[in-house]
C-alpha positions in Angstrom: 16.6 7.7 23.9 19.0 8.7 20.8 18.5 7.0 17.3 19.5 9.7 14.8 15.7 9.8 13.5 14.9 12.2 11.1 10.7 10.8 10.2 10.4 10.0 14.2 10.7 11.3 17.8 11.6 8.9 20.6 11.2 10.4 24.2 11.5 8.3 27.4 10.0 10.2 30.6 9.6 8.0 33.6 9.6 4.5 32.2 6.7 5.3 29.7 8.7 5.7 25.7 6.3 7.8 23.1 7.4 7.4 19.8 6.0 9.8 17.5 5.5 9.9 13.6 7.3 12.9 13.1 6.2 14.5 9.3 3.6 16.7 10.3 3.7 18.5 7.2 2.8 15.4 5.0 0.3 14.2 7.2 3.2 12.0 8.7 2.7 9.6 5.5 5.1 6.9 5.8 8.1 6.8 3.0 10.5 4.7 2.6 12.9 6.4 5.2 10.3 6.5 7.8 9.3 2.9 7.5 13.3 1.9 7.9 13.1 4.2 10.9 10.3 2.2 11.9 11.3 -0.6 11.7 14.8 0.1 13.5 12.7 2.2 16.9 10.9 -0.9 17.6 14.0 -3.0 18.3 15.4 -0.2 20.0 12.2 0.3 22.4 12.1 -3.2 23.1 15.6 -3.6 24.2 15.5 -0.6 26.4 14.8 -1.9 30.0 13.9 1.3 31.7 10.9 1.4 29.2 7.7 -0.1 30.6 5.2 0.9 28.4 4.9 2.7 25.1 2.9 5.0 23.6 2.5 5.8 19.7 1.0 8.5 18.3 1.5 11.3 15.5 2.3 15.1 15.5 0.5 17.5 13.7 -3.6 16.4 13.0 -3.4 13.5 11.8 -1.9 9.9 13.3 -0.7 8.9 9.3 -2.1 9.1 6.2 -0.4 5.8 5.4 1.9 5.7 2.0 3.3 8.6 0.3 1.2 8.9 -2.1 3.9 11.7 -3.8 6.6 9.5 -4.0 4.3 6.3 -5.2 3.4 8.4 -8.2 7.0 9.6 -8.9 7.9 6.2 -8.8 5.3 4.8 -10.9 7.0 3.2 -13.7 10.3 3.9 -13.5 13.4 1.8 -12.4 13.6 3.0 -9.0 9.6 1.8 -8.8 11.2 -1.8 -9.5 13.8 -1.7 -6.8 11.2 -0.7 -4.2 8.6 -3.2 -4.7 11.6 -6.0 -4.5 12.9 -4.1 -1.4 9.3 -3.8 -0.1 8.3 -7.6 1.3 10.5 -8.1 2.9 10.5 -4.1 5.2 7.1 -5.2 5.6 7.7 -8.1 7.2 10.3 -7.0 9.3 8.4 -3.9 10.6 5.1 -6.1 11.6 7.5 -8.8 13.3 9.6 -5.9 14.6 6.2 -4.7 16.2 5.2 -7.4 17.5 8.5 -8.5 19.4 8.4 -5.5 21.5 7.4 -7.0 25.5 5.9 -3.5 26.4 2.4 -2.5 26.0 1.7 -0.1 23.1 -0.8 2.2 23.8 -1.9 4.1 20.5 -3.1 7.2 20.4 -4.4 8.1 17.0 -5.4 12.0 17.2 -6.4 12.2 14.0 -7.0 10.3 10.5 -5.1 7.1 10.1 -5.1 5.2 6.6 -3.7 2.5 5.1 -0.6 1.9 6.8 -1.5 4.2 9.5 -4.5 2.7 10.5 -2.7 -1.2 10.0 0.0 0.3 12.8 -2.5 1.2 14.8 -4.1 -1.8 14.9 -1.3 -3.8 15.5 -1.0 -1.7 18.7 -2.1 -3.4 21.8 -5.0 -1.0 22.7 -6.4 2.0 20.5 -7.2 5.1 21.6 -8.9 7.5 18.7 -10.2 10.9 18.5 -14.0 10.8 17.8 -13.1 12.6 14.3 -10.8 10.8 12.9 -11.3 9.0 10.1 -9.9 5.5 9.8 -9.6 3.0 7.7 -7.4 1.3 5.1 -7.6 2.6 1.4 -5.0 0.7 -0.5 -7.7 0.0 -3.4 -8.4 3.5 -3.5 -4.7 4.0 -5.2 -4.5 0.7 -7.1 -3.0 -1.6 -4.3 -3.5 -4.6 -2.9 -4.1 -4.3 1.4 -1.3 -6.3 1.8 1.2 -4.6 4.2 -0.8 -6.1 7.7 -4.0 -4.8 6.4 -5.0 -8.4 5.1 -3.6 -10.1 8.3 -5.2 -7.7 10.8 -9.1 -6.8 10.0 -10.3 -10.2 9.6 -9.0 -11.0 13.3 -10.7 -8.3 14.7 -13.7 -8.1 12.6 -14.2 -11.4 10.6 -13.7 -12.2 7.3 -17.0 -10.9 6.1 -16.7 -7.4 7.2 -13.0 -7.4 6.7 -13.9 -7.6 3.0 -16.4 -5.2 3.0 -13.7 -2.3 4.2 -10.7 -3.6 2.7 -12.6 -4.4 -1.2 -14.2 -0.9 -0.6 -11.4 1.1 0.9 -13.9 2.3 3.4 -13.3 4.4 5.7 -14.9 5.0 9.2 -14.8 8.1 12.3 -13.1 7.0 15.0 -16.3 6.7 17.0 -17.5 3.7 14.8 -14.2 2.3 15.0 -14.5 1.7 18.5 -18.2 0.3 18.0 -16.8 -2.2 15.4 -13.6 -3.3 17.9 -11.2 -1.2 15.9 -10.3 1.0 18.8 -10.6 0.5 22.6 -12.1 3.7 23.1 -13.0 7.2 21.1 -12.8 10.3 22.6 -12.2 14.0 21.6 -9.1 14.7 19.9 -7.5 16.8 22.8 -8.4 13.9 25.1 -6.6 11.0 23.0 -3.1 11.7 24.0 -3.5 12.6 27.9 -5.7 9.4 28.2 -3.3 7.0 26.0 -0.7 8.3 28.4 -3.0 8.0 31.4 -3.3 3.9 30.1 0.1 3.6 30.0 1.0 4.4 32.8 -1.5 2.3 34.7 0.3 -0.1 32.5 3.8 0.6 33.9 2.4 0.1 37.2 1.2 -3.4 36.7 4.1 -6.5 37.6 6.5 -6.3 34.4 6.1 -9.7 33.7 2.4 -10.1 34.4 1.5 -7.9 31.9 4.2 -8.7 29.1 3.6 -12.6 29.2 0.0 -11.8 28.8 0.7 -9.7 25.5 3.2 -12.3 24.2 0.8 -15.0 24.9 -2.2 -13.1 23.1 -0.1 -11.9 20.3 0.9 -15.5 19.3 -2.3 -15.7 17.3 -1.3 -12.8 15.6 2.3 -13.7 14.9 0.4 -17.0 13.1 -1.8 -15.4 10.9 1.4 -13.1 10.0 3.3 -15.6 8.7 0.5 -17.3 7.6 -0.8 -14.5 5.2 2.1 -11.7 4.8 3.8 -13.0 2.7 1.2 -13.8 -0.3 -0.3 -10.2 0.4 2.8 -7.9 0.6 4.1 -10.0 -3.0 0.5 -9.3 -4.5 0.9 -5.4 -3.3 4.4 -5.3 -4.8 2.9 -6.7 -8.1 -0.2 -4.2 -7.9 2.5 -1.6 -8.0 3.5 -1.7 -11.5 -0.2 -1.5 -13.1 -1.6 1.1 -14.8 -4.0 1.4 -12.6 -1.8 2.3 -9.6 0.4 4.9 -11.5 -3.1 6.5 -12.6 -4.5 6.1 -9.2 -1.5 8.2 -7.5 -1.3 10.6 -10.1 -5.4 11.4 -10.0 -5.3 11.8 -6.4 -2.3 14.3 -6.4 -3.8 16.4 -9.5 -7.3 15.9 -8.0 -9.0 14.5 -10.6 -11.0 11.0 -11.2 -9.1 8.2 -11.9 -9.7 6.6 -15.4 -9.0 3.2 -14.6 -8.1 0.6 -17.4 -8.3 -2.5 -15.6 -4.4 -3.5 -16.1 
């Protein structure tokens, strides 16, 4: 399967797709080019009818570190900051939906840490496998934003609202075997196990009647598809907002000189 993807790989091996987050070097941290990729594989995968079932995952250690934290202190208050958060509700909204219109089962395997962004995709997955290690967990707060790219639409389903705030207030993150003990993950294993075994579920998935298993997952992921449009877009705006406080731009910039953040409150 060809896409011209620079941030991804797309392979298709006997009706099972694995799409892999493809910047190894960054801890496949998702810019802006990589989520456009994103969003633009899932259609493709889910219009491909040779492809039965998918599985996700990330080269290198890690599965993502979420946001480039690089290029959010670069564009910390500068014009090109602007244009992204305008850009960014609504690439948020078609990635999620994007997701979530794909008919196959997404099997995730997250090998290694997955935050923020990375751990929201994972969880929008239709079952989670994670390496024991890993840590997981979304830290949006950490760097002075609000979780609103999925993050706010995603951990209160599976955990309630009550624990969803004590993560997602806290930016706290997890290993992946209490993941799976809180319902984040369908099962934890060691990291050289996660990828044979996500590949091993899907293709017990491929082997199940097509529409059996699709209509199930369509008819499950309604709930989910509500609470998206139901809380997206007040979260993504309040993240795009986040971005142009001092605290963000001080947040980003602490993290990459390693330092504390001296937070100002504005």
């Amino acid at each position: 399967m060809s896409g011209g993807y620079e941030f991804l790989a797309i392979e298709v091996d006997e009706g099972i797709a694995t799409l892999t987050l493809n910047r190894p070097e960054r801890r496949n941290a998702i810019n802006a080019e990589a989520h456009a990729e994103l969003e633009r594989a899932w259609l493709q995968i889910a219009e491909e009818e040779s492809v039965r079932a998918v599985v996700f995952t990330g080269s290198g250690k890690a599965f993502s570190a979420g946001g480039d934290i690089r290029r959010m202190a670069e564009r910390a208050g500068s014009e090109e900051g602007l244009k992204y958060s305008l850009k960014v509700t609504a690439a948020a909204k078609r990635l999620f939906q994007n997701m979530l219109e794909v008919p196959q089962p997404i099997v995730c395997a997250v090998n290694g840490d997955a935050v923020g962004l990375g751990a929201t995709l994972a969880l929008f997955s239709d079952i989670v496998v994670i390496a024991e290690s890993a840590k997981f967990g979304d830290s949006h707060v950490k760097v002075g934003l609000v979780a609103g790219d999925g993050g706010a639409v995603v951990w209160p389903l599976l955990v309630g609202p009550l624990r969803a705030k004590d993560f997602l207030l806290r930016g706290r993150l997890v290993s992946g075997r209490e993941a799976q003990a809180l319902g984040l993950a369908s099962e934890a294993l060691p990291a050289g196990e996660v990828l044979p075994r996500a590949r091993e579920l899907a293709r017990e998935l491929a082997a199940l009647p097509v529409w059996a298993v699709r209509w199930t997952k369509l008819s499950i992921n309604k709930w989910l598809k509500d609470q998206l449009n139901l809380i997206l877009d007040a979260s993504i705006a309040f993240e795009a907002l986040s971005m142009h406080t001092h605290d963000h731009a001080e947040a980003a910039r602490a993290f990459l000189e390693r330092r504390p953040p001296a937070f100002k409150g504005y």
